[in-house]
Each structure stands twice: as structure tokens, then as C-alpha cells.
C-alpha positions as CSV (number, residue, x, y, z in Angstrom):
1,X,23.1,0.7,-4.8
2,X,19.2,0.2,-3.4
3,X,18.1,3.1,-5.2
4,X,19.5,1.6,-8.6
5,X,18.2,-1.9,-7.8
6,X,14.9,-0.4,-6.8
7,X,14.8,1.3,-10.1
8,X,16.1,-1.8,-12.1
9,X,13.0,-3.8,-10.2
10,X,10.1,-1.1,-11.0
11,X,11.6,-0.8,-15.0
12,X,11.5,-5.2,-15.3
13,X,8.4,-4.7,-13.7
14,X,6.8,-2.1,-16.2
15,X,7.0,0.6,-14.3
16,X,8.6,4.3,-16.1
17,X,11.7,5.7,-13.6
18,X,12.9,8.9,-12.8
19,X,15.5,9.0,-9.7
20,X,15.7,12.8,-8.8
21,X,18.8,13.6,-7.6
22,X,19.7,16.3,-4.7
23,X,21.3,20.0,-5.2
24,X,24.8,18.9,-5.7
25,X,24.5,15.4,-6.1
26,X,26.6,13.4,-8.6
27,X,29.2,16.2,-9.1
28,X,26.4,19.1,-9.6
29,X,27.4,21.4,-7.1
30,X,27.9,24.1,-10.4
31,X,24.3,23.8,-11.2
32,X,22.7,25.6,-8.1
33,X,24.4,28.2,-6.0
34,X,22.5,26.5,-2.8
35,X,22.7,23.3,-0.7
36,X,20.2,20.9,-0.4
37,X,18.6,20.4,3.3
38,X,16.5,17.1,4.5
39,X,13.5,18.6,4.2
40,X,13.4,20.5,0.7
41,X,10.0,19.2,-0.3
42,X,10.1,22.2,-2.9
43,X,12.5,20.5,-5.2
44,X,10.6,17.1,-5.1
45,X,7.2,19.4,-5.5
46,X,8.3,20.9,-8.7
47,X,9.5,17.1,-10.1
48,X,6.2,15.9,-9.4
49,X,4.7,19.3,-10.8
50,X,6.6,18.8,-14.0
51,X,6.0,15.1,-14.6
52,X,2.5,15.6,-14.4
53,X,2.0,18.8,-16.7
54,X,4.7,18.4,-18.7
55,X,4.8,14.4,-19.1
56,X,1.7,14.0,-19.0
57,X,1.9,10.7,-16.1
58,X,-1.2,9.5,-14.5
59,X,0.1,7.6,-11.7
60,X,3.2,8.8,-9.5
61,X,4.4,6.5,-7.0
62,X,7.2,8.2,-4.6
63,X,9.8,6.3,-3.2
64,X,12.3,7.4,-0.6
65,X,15.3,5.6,1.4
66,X,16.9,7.4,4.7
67,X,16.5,11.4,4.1
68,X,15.1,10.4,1.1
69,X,11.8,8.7,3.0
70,X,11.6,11.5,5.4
71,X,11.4,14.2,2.0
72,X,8.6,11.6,0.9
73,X,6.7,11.7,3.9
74,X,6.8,15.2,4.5
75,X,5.7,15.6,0.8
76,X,2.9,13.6,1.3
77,X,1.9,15.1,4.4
78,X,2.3,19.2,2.9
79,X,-0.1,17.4,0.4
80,X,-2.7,16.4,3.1
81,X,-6.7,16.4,1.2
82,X,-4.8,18.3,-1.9
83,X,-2.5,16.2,-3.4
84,X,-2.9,15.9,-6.9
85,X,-4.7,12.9,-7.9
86,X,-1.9,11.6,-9.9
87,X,0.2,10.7,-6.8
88,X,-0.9,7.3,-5.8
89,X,1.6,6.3,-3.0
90,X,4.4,6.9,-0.8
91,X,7.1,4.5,0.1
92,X,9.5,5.2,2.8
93,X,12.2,3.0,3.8
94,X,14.1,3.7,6.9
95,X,13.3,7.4,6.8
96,X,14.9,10.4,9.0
97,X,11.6,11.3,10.1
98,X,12.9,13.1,13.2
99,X,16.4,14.7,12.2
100,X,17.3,15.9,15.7
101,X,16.7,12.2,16.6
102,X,18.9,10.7,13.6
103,X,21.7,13.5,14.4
104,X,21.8,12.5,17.9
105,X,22.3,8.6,16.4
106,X,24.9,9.0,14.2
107,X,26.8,11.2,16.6
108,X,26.8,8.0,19.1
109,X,30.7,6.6,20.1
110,X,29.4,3.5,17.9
111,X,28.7,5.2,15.5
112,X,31.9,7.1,14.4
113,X,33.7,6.0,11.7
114,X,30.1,6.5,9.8
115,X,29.8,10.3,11.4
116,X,33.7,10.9,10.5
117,X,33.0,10.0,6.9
118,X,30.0,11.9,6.7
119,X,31.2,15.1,8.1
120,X,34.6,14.3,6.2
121,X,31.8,14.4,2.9
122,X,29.9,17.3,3.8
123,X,33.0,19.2,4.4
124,X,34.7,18.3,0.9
125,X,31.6,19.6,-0.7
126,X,31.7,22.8,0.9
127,X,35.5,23.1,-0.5
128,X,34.0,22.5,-3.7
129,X,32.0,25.1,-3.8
130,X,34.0,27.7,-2.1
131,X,36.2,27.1,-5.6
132,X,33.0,28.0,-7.8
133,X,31.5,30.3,-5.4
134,X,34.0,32.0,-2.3
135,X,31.5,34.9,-2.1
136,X,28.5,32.4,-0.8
137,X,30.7,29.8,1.1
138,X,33.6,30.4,4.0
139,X,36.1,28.3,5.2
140,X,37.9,30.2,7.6
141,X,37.5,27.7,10.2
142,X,35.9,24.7,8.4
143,X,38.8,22.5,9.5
144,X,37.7,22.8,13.3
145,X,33.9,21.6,12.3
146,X,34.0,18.1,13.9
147,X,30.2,17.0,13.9
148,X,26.9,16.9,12.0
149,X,25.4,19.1,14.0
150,X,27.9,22.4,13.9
151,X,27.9,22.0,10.0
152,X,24.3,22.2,10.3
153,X,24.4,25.5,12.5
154,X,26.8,27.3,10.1
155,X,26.0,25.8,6.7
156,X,22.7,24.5,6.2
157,X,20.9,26.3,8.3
158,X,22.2,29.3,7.0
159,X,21.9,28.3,3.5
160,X,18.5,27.8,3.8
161,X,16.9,30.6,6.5
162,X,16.7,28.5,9.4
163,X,17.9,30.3,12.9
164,X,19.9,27.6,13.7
165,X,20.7,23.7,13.5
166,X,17.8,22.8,15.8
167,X,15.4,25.4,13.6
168,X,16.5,23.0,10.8
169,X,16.1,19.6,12.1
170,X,12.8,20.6,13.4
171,X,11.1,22.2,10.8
172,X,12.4,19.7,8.0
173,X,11.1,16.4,10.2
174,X,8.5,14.7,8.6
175,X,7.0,13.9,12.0
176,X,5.5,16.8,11.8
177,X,3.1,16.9,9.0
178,X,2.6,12.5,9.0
179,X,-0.7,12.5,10.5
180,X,-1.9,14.9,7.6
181,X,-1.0,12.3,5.4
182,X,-4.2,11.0,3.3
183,X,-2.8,8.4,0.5
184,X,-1.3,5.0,0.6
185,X,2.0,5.1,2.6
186,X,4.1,2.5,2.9
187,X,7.0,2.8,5.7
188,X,9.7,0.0,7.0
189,X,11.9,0.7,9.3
190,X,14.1,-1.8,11.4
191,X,14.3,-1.5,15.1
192,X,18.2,-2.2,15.4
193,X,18.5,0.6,12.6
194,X,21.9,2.0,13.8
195,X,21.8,5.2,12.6
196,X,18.2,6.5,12.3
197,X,15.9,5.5,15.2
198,X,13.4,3.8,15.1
199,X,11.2,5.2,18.3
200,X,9.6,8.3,16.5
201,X,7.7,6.5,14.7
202,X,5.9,5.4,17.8
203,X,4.8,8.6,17.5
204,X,0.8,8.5,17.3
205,X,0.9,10.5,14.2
206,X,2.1,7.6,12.4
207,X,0.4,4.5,14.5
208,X,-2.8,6.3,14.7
209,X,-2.8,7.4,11.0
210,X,-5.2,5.1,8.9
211,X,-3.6,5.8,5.6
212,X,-0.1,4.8,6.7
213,X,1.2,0.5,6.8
214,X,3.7,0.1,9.0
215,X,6.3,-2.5,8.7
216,X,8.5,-3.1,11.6
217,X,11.3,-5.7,11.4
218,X,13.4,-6.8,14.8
219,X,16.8,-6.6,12.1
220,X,17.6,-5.4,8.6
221,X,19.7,-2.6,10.0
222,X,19.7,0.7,7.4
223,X,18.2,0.4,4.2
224,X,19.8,-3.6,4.4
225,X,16.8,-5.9,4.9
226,X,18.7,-9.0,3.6
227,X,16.4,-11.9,3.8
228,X,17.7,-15.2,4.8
229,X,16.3,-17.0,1.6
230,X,15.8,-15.5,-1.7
231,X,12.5,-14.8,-3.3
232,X,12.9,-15.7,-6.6
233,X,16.9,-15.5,-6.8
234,X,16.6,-11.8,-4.7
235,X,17.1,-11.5,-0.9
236,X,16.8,-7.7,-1.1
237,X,13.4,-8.0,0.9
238,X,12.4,-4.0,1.7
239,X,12.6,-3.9,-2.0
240,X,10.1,-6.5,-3.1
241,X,7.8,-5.1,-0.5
242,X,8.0,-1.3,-2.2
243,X,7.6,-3.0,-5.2
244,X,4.5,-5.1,-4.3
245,X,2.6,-1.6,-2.8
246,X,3.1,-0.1,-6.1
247,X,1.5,-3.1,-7.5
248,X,-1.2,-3.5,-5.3
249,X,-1.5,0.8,-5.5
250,X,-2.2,0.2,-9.4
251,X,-4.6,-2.4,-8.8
252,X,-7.0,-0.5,-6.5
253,X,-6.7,2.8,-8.8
């Protein structure tokens, strides 16, 4: 639902849309033989690629919310000095900038009923394309999988050429690549976030990066940010700000 009301607020507010959707996403698990991992900047890479040569856009501004952000940022920072001069700014709200970190959340005791779903999600999808692919995808033993992390270690990992789940989390994680980061980044996060943490992005490579604002609210929880009083009839405040970056973005360009 953010990501639609995002869009509707950029479109009333002249701005063209495209939201990319992962590999399998919306029911498109027969359109790629893969998964998608948390880090597949490639995918994003070749939208951006496309929009620019094919569509001819002048001015791309990404936006990201929860693995979403953490794609963005690690976009941005793969980028570094050689981004192409179309892409004006990065927006990340409550990004998974450190996916060991955000597994280790959302495995917590208080967090379960979240984890149970997700897992129950990830799970289904495999089913799905066991039916359209049982050469690619097991599940002799998919039943006993019982957290994010072991479907990491035999799925995505695997799907993807990482050694293992901790390969994976690791060399997806934006944290790694932020301080390369050399255009106009936006990122909120709230510190009572209850599934992504909020502590690595104490991390100096995002407080000591010059190109990156930083908004940290005490609440707003994940991707919520529900402001007590409306701003002209919306209280969906994270929004407005991503909204106002872009503006200001355009202004300075």
C-alpha cells in the first residue's frame, strides 16, 4: 500500500512512475527460472539502463522501502563517481541495509507471527515453482525449514552463487558500498523499527558520508510514519518527505 500511495503522490505531483517489480512478484514466478535475492542490483541496473536509452528520461529518482531501500542504496553506492547523470537521487525508507542484522530481528520471540508468515510465504513460492520447474527447485524436506535464515542457506543462496546464507546477507548489504555513495540520498529510518534495526546505520559510512541526509524518528515503526496531524488531509509523513527530496532534487538540477 506505501509503494502505491507513493506512486499516486509523485504522478499528482507531475512526476512519470514506473514501480519495478521483483523476480516472481505479482504471480510472475513463470517469467524467470531464478529467485530474486535482497541485493540484485542487476535487475534494478538494467531498469535504469533501459529508461534512459530506451525512454529517453533525463531525471531518475529511485525510491526504495525495506529490501527495497537497501537495493537503492547499494545501487547507488556500485554507482559511486560513475553513475549516469540521469540519476538524480536515492530515497530509502527503512532499508535492510545490513541483512544479517534484519534476519537476526525478525527472528526475535516478538517477532514471530511476522517471521511465521514470512517463511510460510517464501515457502509457498518455492511450491510454486517446483510445479513449473521440479528440475531447479526441491522439496524433499521443505516442510522442516522453520526460519529465514535456513531458507536462505538452501534456496537463495544457492539460487544465486553465494556459499551460504551468511555469504548472502553479507555481500547483498548495502552497508557495504554507502560510503561510495556520491548523489543526493535521502534515508529514514525509525529507531523502534521492529523488524529492521536501526543501529547499522550508526555505521560511519553512512553518518560520515556528505552526500547522504539522514532522518531519524524516535517512532514510525516499519515503513508506518503516521503523523499525529495531517498535512494537508495526509498523515503519511515518510512519504511527503520522499516526495519533497525529489522536489527539491529537480530544483537544484
Amino acid at each position: 500500500m506505501y509503494m502505491l500511495a507513493m506512486a499516486d503522490k509523485g504522478f499528482r505531483a507531475g512526476f512519470n512512475i514506473v514501480r519495478m517489480n521483483l523476480r516472481n512478484c505479482g504471480e510472475t514466478e513463470h517469467l524467470t527460472q531464478t529467485l530474486y535475492h535482497g541485493g540484485l542490483t542487476e535487475d534494478l541496473h538494467s531498469v535504469v539502463s533501459e529508461l534512459i536509452a530506451r525512454d529517453g528520461l533525463s531525471k531518475i529518482f529511485l525510491v526504495g522501502f525495506s529490501l527495497g531501500g537497501n537495493m537503492v542504496l547499494k545501487l547507488a553506492g556500485e554507482y559511486g563517481a560513475d553513475r549516469p547523470s540521469q540519476v538524480s537521487a536515492v530515497i530509502a525508507v527503512s532499508p535492510s541495509v545490513d541483512l544479517a542484522a534484519s534476519a537476526n530481528c525478525i527472528e526475535l520471540r516478538s517477532n514471530w507471527l511476522y517471521h511465521w508468515d514470512f517463511v510460510r510465504r517464501l515457502k509457498k513460492r518455492i511450491r510454486t515453482k517446483n510445479r513449473i520447474l521440479p528440475e531447479l527447485y526441491d522439496v524433499r524436506g521443505l516442510n522442516r525449514i522453520r526460519n529465514l535464515r535456513a531458507f536462505d542457506d538452501r534456496y537463495t543462496s544457492a539460487a544465486h552463487g553465494f556459499e551460504n546464507a551468511a555469504d548472502y546477507y553479507y555481500k547483498a548489504s548495502a552497508i557495504r558500498v554507502v560510503d561510495r555513495i556520491k548523489l543526493p540520498t535521502l534515508i529514514i529510518h525509525a529507531e523502534d523499527d521492529p523488524f529492521i534495526p536501526f543501529a547499522p546505520l550508526r555505521d560511519p559510512a553512512f553518518t560520515t558520508n556528505p552526500n547522504i541526509l539522514m532522518i531519524a524518528t524516535r517512532h514510525g515503526g516499519h515503513v508506518a510514519f503516521i503523523s499525529a496531524e495531517a498535512e494537508n488531509g495526509d498523515r503519511f509523513w515518510a512519504e511527503n518527505r520522499a516526495l519533497e527530496f525529489c522536489q527539491l532534487a529537480c530544483e537544484r538540477l
